[in-house]
N, C-alpha and C positions, 0 to 999 in steps of 0.2 A: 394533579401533582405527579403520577405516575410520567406523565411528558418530558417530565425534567429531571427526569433520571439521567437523561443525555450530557447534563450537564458534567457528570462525572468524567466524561472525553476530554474535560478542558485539567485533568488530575495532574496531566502527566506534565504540560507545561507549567502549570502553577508548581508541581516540586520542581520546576527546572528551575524558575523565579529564584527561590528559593535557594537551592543551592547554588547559583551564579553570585545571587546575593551573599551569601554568608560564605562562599570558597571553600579554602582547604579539604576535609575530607566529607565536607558536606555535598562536595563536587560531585561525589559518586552517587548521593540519592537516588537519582532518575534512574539510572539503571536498573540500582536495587528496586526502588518502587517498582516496576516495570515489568523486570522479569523476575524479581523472587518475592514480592507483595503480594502483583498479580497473579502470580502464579497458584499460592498460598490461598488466597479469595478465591481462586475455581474452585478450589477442590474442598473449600468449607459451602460457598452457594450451592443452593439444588440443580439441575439444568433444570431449563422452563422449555418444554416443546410446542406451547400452547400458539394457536396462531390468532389471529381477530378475525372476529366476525365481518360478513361483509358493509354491514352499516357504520362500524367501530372504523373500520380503514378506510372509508368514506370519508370521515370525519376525519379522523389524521390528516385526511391529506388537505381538506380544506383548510386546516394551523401554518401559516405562515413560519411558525416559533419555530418547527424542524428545519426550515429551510435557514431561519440564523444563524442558528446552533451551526449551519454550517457555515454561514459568510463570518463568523467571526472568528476562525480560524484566522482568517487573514491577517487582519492586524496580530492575535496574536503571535503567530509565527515570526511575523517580519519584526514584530515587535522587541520577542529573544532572541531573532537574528543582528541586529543592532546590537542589544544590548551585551550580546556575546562579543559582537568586533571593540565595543567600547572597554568591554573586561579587557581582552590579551592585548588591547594596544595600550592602554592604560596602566594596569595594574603587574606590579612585579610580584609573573608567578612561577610554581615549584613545577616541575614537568610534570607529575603528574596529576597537577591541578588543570594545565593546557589541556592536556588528552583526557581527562574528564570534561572538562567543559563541552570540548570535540565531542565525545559519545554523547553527552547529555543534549546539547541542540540536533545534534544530528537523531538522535530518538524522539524528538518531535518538529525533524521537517521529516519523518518516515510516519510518525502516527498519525499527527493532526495537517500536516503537508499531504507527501503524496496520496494519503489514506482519503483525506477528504477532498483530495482534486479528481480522485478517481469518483468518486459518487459524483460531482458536480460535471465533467465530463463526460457523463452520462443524461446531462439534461437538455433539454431541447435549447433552451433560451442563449441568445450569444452574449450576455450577462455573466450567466454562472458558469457558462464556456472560457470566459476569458479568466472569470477568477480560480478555473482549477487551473489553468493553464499558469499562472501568477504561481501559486502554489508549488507547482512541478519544477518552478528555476532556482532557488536556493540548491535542489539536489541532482541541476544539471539532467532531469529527466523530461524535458520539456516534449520529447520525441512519443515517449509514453501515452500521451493524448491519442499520436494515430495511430501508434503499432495496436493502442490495446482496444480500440476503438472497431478499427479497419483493421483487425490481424489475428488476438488472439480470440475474439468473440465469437471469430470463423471460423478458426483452426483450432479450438480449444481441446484438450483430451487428446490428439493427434500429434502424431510426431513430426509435425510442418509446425507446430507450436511453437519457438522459443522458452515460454514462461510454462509448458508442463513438463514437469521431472519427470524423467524416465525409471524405471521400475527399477533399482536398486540403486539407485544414483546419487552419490551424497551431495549435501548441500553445498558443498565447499567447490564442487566439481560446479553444479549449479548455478553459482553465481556467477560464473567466468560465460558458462556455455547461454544463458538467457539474456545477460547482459550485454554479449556483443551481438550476438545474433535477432535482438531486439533493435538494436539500434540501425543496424544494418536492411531489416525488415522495415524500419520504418520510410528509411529513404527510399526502397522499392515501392513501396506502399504509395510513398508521397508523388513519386515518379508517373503510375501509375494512374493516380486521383487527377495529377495534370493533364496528362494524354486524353483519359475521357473530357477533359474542359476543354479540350483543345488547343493547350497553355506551354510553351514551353519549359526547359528546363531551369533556364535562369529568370523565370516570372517573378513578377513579385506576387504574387499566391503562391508560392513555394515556401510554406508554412518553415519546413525543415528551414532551410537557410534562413529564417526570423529567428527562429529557436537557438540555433548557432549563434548568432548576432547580440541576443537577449542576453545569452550566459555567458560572454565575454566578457563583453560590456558592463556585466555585473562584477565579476571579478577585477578587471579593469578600475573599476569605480573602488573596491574595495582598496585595492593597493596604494591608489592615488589617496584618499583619503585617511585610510587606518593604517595602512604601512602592510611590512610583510609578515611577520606576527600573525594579524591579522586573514591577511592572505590566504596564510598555510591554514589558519582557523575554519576557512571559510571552505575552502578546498575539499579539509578531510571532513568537516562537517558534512558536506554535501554527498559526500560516501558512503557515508553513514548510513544516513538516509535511504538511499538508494539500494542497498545491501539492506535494509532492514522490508523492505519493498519484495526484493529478490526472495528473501527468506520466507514470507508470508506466500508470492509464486507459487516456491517449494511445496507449503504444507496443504493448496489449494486444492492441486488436482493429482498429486504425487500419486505415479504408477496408473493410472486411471485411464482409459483409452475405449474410444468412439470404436466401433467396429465398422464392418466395411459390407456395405449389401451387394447383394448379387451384381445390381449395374456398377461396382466396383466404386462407387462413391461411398465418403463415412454416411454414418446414422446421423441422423438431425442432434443436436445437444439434446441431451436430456437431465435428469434429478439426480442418475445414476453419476453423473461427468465428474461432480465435486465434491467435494469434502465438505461436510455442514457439521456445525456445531452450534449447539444450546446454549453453553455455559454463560450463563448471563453477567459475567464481569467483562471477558473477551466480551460480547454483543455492545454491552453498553459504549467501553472504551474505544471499539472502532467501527462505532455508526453500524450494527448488524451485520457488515463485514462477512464475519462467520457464518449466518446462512448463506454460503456463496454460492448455494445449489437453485437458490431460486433466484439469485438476484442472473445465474446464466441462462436457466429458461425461461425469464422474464426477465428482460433486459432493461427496459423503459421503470419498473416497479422503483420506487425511492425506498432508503432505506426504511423509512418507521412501518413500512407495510408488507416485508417481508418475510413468505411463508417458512415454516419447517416442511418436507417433505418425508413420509415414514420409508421412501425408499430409498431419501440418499443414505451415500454412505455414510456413517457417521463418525466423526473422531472422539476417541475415551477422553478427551480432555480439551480446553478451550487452546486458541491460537495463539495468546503469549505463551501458555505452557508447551506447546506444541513448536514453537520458534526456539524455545530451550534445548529440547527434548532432539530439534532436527541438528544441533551442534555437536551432540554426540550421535554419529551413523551407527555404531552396531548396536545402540540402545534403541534409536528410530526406525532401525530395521526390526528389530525383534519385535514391537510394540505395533507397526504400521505393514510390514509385509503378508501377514497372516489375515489382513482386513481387504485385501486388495483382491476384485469378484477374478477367480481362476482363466476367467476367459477372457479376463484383460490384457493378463500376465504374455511377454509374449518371446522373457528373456530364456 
């Protein structure tokens, strides 16, 4: 029974259901739930630092059941993305029932979208390859597969990063500086992966120009069929999303920096690179997620088998509360600067 605890991941869509379904100021649950529910539930649960034994993670992994928990993300995302284009082409609503709706699908193509295409694009098989990939185009991050893949895995904690915040850097500044410099890294990246194949630039193995093709064509499809309503729905949705992606970035590796060895290369990743969190509501809701310290030194590990480390750094509170918390800078600063090891520091 402890296995389906996972099940609690699928919370955030089901209150979306819900308030799509019933509108008006029901509209805003998801958020509330979200960030002031979740919030609320850290700081009543205990953290759990306990990790499994090696026969227990043995066992995990032979269950199939973790691996659903995350293919059925699929349908349901695409499912409230639907049924979100059918709301605002359909239904005459108040403006701020629209930009609810907006935040609220957009808060799960960021939790159970891009969250769970990042674990799945981390698997061998070109199966679960293709369905985080699926995942990544509702929030136009479809690029995200190889920067984060081939980019930030390598440069993570370094300031060749995109996606690590620098050491007093607010989040707001954040989203601008990872989000184009991510995406920009990926087409070198992709550039790059061609030249060793031997492939040119305009190949069709030129994932990037699929990725481009995929997200138009979705939008494309959207307009033609739901109208522009819709459109705009699906647009800022998708923003959302991706900003909410950015944000989690932010609280990963914030301030935190590889050092550099004599032969003037960084230090290999270590336990030390990431922010790790216990809090077992955050863990539950985005697939362990929050140990991000071992899921960097161990890269291949699936979520249900990942360790706590006693030497990462740790954060006072789990990652929804800690996405709250990065909205206000000089609270984030006071709370997260003082945790950050002196000889990372380099402002």
């Amino acid at each position: 029974m402890k296995d389906l605890k996972y099940l609690a991941a699928f919370s955030i869509p089901l209150v979306c259901f819900f308030s799509l379904y019933f509108k008006g100021y029901w509209i805003w649950a998801t958020p509330i739930f979200g960030f002031v529910c979740i919030p609320i539930l850290e700081l009543i649960f205990p953290v759990d630092t306990d990790n499994l034994k090696p026969d227990e993670a043995d066992n995990k992994l032979k269950q199939k059941l973790f691996d659903w928990l995350l293919y059925l993300n699929l349908p349901i995302v695409y499912g409230l993305v639907i049924y979100g284009l059918f709301t605002v082409s359909n239904a005459a609503l108040e403006t701020y029932e629209f930009v609810g709706i907006i935040v609220s699908v957009g808060i799960v193509l960021g939790v159970n979208g891009i969250n769970v295409a990042h674990e799945l694009g981390h698997r061998q098989t070109t199966n679960e390859r293709f369905l985080g990939k699926a995942l990544l185009l509702p929030s136009f991050y479809m690029h995200f597969y190889i920067e984060h893949n081939f980019g930030h895995h390598l440069h993570a904690a370094t300031p060749e990063d995109p996606a690590t915040a620098r050491y007093n850097q607010t989040v707001y500044s954040f989203w601008l500086t990872s989000t184009l410099r991510q995406y920009f890294n990926a087409w070198n990246i992709q550039n790059k992966l061609l030249k060793n194949n031997k492939k040119h630039f305009f190949s069709l193995k030129n994932d990037m120009f699929w990725f481009v093709f995929f997200q138009i064509s979705y939008l494309i499809a959207v307009l033609f069929i739901f109208g522009t309503s819709a459109l705009l729905f699906a647009f800022f949705a998708g923003i959302v999303g991706f900003i909410l992606l950015e944000t989690v970035n932010y609280i990963e590796h914030y301030g935190l920096l590889r050092l550099k060895t004599k032969s003037g290369r960084y230090e290999r990743v270590k336990e030390i690179h990431s922010w790790n969190s216990n809090h077992v509501i955050g863990r539950i809701v985005l697939y362990e997620l929050t140990r991000h310290s071992d899921h960097h030194y161990k890269t291949s590990k699936k979520y249900q088998i990942l360790d706590c480390h006693e030497e990462s750094p740790q954060m006072p509170y789990g990652y929804p509360t800690s996405m709250v918390l990065a909205m206000l800078p000089p609270l984030w600063f006071s709370i997260m600067n003082k945790r950050v090891p002196k000889t990372m520091i380099t402002d």
